[in-house]
Phi, psi and omega in degrees: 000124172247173210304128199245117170321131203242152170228165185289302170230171188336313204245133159281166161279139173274131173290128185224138203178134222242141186227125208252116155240148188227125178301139184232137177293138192293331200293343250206358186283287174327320186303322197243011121316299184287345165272310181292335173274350181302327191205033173213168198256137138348139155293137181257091137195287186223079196289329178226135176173143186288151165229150210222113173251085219277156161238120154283125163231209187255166181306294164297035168048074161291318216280332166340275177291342149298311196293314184315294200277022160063050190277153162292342176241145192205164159258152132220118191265149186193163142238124172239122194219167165249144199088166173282145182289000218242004180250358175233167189293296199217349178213140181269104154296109149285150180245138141251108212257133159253128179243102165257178199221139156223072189101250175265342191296115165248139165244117166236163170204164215195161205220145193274115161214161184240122197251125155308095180017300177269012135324324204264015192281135182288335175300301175294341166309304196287027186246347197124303179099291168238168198296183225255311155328287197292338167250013156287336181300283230293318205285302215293340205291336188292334173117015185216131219249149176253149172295324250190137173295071205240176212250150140293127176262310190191127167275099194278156088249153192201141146270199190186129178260152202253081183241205187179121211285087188325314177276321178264330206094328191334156198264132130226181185205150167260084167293114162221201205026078178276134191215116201249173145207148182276163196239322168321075201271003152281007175215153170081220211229036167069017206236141169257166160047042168287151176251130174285151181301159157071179180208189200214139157256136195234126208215087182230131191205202224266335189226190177279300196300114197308161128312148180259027173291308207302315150017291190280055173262295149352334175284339184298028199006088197219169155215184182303171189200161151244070188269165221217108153260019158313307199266306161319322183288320173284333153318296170307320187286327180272018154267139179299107140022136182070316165339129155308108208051039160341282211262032176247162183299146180294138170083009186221150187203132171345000000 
């Protein structure tokens, strides 16, 4: 069984953080595992475990395209839960999440709920997971009004290693075998579970400035990125089948 996220009450408190990411070449992922445990301790709560995100945007993918073209202020409207649904008996805690953005600045905050297992089934993502109320209530409850009316979009998963920076505390994590499927059958080619190449290293603390363990991050010939994978994942999908570096971060090829 696996360990099922517990927060103290429903509504979390919002988190605030300069979140730093760096793309890893897929041949560099074991590499930059195996660097990271050199000068960071496994998280004691949750070192490893898959996650899972639906993304909701609006009929024109605004939140898309602020992301794509880098604005300085961004959204991401989201339900996020962990693990496989085949891992709870009979009803999954879901978080429903706002994630913003301002410059290097990320804020979220995020709400607690609970669903039936077979909500979470890819034939049923595209109703939502919860009705359409409860999660304009939820968003709106963040103190964020949406202009606009949105949708389920794209279903994300990945795993993720957990650590924590042995001299600061600073947070980071690894993400691979990033995998996507569209929910939306009004965009893209029909295709499930394409996988992005590689993994992102993610680095979140209090300032811009690395530790200076983390530094050797740089040997993975990687540099900061914005990389997004609401927006890479939905880049593959909205490219034509075949395209040359599909299925790679915009600006980046095999």
């Amino acid at each position: 069984m696996a360990t099922v996220h517990q927060a103290a009450a429903d509504t979390e408190p919002p988190v605030s953080r300069v979140e730093r990411k760096f793309f890893v070449v897929p041949w560099n992922v074991g590499f930059a595992y195996a660097l990271l445990r050199q000068f960071c301790r496994p998280d004691a709560e949750y070192p490893g475990e898959q996650i899972n995100s639906l993304y909701f945007d609006t009929d024109d993918l605004e939140q898309y395209l602020r992301s794509s073209s880098g604005d300085f202020r961004k959204n991401k409207v989201r339900i996020r839960w962990y693990h496989s649904p085949e891992d709870y008996p009979d009803t999954v805690p879901v978080f429903v999440e706002l994630k913003s953005r301002q410059g290097f600045v990320s804020y979220k905050q995020r709400k607690r709920l609970s669903v039936p297992a077979e909500q979470l089934g890819y034939t049923r993502l595209s109703a939502g997971i919860v009705s359409t109320t409860t999660l304009m209530d939820t968003i709106a409850g963040f103190g964020h009004h949406l202009e606009m009316p949105v949708r389920p979009i794209i279903m994300i998963s990945y795993w993720r290693y957990r650590f924590t920076e042995m001299l600061t505390g600073v947070r980071v994590s690894l993400d691979c075998t990033i995998q996507s499927s569209m929910v939306n059958r009004g965009l893209g080619y029909g295709e499930r579970e394409l996988r992005l190449p590689g993994g992102v290293i993610e680095v979140k603390g209090p300032g811009m400035e690395l530790p200076v363990t983390l530094r050797r991050i740089r040997l993975l010939d990687t540099d900061w990125s914005r990389f997004s994978k609401y927006s890479s994942c939905l880049d593959s999908h909205l490219a034509q089948p075949g395209t040359v570096a599909r299925l790679w971060p915009s600006g980046r090829t095999a």
